[in-house]
N, C-alpha and C positions, 0 to 999 in steps of 0.2 A: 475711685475704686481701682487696686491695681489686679494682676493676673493673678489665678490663683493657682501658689506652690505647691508642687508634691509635697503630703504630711503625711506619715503611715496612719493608717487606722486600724483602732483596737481587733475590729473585727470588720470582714471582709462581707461588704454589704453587696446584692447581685445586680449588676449592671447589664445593660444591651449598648453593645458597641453597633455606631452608624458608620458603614464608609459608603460615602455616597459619590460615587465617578459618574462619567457621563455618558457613560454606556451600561453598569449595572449597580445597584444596591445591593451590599453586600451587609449583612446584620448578624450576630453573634452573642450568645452569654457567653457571662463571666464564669460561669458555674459549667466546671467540665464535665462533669456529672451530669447536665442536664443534656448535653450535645445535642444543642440547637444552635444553629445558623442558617442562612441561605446565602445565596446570591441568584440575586434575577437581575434578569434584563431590563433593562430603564434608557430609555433613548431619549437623554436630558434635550438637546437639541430640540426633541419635537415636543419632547411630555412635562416642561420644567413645572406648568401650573398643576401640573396634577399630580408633583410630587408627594402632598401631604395625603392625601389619598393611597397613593400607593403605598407608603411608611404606613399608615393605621390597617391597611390590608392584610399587608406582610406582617406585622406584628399583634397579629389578632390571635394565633396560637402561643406566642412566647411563655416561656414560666414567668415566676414575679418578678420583678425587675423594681429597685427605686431610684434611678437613677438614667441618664441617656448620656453615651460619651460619642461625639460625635468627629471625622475627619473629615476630608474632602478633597475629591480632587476635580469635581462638577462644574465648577466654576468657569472651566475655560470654555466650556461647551462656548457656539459660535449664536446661540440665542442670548444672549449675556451682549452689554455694548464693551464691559470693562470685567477684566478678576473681580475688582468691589462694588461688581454690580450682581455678579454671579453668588459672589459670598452673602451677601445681604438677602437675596432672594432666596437660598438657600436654605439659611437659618431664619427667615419669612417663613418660611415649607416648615422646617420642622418644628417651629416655636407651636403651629396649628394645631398641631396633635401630640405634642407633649409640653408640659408648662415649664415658660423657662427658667425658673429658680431649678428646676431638677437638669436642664442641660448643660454640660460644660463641653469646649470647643478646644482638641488639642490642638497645639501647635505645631511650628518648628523650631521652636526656641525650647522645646521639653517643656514646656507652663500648658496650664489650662487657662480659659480665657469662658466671661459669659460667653452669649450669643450677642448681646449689645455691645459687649468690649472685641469682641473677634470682627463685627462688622466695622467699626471703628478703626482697626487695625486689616484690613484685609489680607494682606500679603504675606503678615505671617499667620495665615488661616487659613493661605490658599494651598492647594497640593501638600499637603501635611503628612497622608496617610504611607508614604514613604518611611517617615521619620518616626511613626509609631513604629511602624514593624520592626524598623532595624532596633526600636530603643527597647522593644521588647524581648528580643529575638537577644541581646545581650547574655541573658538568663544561660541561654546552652551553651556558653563559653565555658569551658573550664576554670576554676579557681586559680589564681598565677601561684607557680613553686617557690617564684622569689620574689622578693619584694623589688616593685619599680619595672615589674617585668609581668605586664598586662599581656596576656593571651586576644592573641588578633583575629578577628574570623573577619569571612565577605556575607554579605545575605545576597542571595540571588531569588529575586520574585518574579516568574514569568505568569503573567495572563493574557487575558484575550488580546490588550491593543496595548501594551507595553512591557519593557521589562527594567528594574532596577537591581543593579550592581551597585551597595553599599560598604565599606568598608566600615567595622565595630571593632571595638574590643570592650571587655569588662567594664570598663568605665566609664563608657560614652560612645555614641557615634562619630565616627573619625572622619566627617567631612566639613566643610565650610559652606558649603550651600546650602541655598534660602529657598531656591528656587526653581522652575523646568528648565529653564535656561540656564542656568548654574549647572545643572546637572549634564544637562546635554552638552556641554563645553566638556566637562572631566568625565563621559564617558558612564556617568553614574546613571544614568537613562539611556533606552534606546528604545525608540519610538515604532517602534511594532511589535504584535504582539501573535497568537497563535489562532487567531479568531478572526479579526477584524481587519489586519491591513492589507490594503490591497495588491494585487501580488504585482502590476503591474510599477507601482511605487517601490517595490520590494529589490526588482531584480529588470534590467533590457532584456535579454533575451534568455532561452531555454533549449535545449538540448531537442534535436529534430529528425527523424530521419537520417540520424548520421550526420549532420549540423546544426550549427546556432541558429534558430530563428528568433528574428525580432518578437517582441510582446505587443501585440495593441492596448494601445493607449486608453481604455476605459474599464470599467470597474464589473468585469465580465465573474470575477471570481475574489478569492480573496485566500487568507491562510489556513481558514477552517475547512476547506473543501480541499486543500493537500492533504491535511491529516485526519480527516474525515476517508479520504482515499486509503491514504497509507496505512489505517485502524489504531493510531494514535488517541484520535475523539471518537465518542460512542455516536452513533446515529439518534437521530431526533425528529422524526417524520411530524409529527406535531408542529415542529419551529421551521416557519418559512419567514424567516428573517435573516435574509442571503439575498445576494446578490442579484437574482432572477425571480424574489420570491416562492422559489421552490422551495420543496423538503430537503432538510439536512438530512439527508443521505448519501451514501458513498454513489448511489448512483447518478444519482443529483449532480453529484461533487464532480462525477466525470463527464459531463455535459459541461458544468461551467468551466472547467479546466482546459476543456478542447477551444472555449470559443478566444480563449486568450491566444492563440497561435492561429485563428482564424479557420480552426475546423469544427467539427463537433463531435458526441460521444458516440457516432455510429460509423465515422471514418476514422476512428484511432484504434491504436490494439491499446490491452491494458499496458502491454510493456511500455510505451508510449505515455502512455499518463502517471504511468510508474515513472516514467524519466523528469517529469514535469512536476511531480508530487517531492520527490525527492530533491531536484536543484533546488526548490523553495524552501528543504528544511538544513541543505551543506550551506546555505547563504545565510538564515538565520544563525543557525552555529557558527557560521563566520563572523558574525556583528559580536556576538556576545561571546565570544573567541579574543578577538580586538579589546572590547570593554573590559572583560577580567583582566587581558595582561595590562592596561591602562591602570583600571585601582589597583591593582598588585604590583605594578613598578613603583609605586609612590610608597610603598613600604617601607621605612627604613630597615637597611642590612638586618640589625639586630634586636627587627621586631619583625618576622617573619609571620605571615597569616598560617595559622595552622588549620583553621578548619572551616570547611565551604558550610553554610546552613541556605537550603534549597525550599521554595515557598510557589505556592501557587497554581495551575493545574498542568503547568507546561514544563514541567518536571525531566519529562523525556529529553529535552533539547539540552538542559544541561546535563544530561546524562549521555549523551551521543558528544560535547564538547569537552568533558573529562576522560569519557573515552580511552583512548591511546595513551593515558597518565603521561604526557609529557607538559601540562599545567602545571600539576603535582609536583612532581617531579622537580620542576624550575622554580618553584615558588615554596616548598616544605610543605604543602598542605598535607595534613595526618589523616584527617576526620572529615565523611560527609554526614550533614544532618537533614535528614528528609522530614520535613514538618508535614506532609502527608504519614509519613509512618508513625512519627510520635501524637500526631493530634485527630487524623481522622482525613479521609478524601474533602470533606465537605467544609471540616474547621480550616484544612492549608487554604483551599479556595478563595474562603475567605478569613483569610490569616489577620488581614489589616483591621477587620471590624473586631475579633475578637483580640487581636493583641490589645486595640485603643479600650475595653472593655475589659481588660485585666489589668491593664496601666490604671484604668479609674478605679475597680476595686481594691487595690492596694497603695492606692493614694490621696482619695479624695474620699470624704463624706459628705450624705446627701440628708 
């Protein structure tokens, strides 16, 4: 049995897209009209057996659905001995609560694949949900004016624990990687994200009293409690899944920010955690600074990318890194596309489960 090819369908049957990472499940219809998605928090690392549990949870309100299109980038989690031991386990989890003649497994090859043929195949199974988004996100390109002269865009995805810079155009995704490491080589990945990395990994020192101080070396804080400070992220007194098991809150945020410079939030001014909250978001803008001009120098002269398309909840950061229009500027970019504004806070979020979920409804029948 080989992979199975995109083939239009007469009519557009409603699917639930899975993107299942290893930090959150993010789930989506196909049916824009029904504006249903989430994402939640999933800590594959500690919860992988009770992923199918969670999946029948979370999908206890959904409208009707015939169909499950599933990515992934869970796999790598560190409870897994190998990627095709994560993928199998995976598609174990969601075989349990949905049956699998109705699951198909995108890729990175652009195919659909079973669950038994993607375990079989791991590696183009694994970290896939990259390559939906970008194949999806095609759509907003402009129509080309002449022929042979494909309109370029970059997809920028910023979330919790990473971000991907992809290079599209109309007719394809314009990259050759397969893979995390593919990606992290050409800059198409950068491994932190606005949530979860720790800031300690992020950056040596921070602005002090009128100098550099070193960072201690442990996991006192992380990027959510910058912009949790800075009002970037909304507060969340409910979710004490941080760093000290406090509440996400900004005040929270400034106790864990002080213990990274070896003080705490009752010997610093706010100016002071101001100082601290902000070198963690000109550093981020620095990485993904670097990474744009990287896919943007590989452009040929006379295919210039005309238009950035922006995804995911960390939106802000690439809008502080276009900033100054000197990207723009160097690069032709005409057009920003904020998939927050065309699809909803909730659908950019999780952009990847509903794109894989509109990729299956206009190409697969179930």
């Amino acid at each position: 049995m080989t992979e199975k090819k995109p083939t239009k369908s007469k009519s557009l049957s409603p699917w639930i897209g899975l993107d299942i990472g290893g930090a959150n499940l993010k789930l989506a219809h196909s049916d824009a009209q029904a504006k249903w998605s989430k994402s939640l928090p999933f800590a594959m690392w500690k919860q992988s057996a009770s992923l199918a549990a969670s999946l029948a949870q979370a999908i206890d309100d959904s409208p009707e659905f015939h169909g499950i299109a599933v990515t992934m980038t869970g796999e790598l989690a560190d409870c897994f001995s190998t990627r095709a031991h994560g993928v199998a386990c995976i598609l174990e989890q969601v075989t349990r609560v949905f049956p699998a003649p109705l699951v198909y497994v995108y890729c990175v090859d652009g195919n659909w694949r079973s669950p038994s043929q993607a375990a079989r195949d791991p590696w183009i199974a694994a970290a896939s949900n990259w390559h939906a988004l970008a194949n999806w996100s095609r759509r907003f390109l402009p129509k080309p004016r002449v022929k042979d002269q494909e309109p370029q865009g970059v997809l920028v995805d910023i979330g919790s624990t990473t971000i991907d810079v992809i290079r599209l155009a109309a007719n394809g995704v314009q990259t050759d990687s397969k893979t995390d490491s593919d990606r992290l080589k050409r800059r198409e990945l950068i491994y932190t994200g606005i949530e979860r990395s720790n800031l300690c990994g992020l950056m040596r020192s921070v602005p002090l009293h009128g100098k550099r101080c070193p960072l201690m070396n442990e996991q006192f804080a992380t990027t959510r409690d910058a912009y949790l400070w800075l009002g970037f992220l909304d507060e969340c007194p409910e979710d004490k899944d941080t760093a000290d098991s406090q509440p996400a809150t900004r005040e929270h945020a400034r106790f864990r920010l002080a213990r990274i410079v070896g003080e705490d939030g009752s010997t610093l001014a706010d100016s002071d955690i101001d100082a601290i909250g902000q070198c963690v978001m000109n550093q981020q803008v620095k990485l993904l600074r670097k990474s744009l001009e990287k896919v943007l120098g590989k452009v040929p002269a006379d295919r210039r990318v005309s238009h950035i398309i922006s995804s995911g909840h960390g939106g802000f950061l690439l809008r502080e890194t276009l900033e100054d229009g000197s990207l723009a500027q160097r690069f032709g970019i005409q057009e920003q596309i904020w998939l927050e504004d065309r699809l909803g806070q909730e659908h950019s979020r999780s952009a990847p489960a509903y794109a894989v979920s509109q990729l299956a409804a206009e190409n697969l029948q179930v």
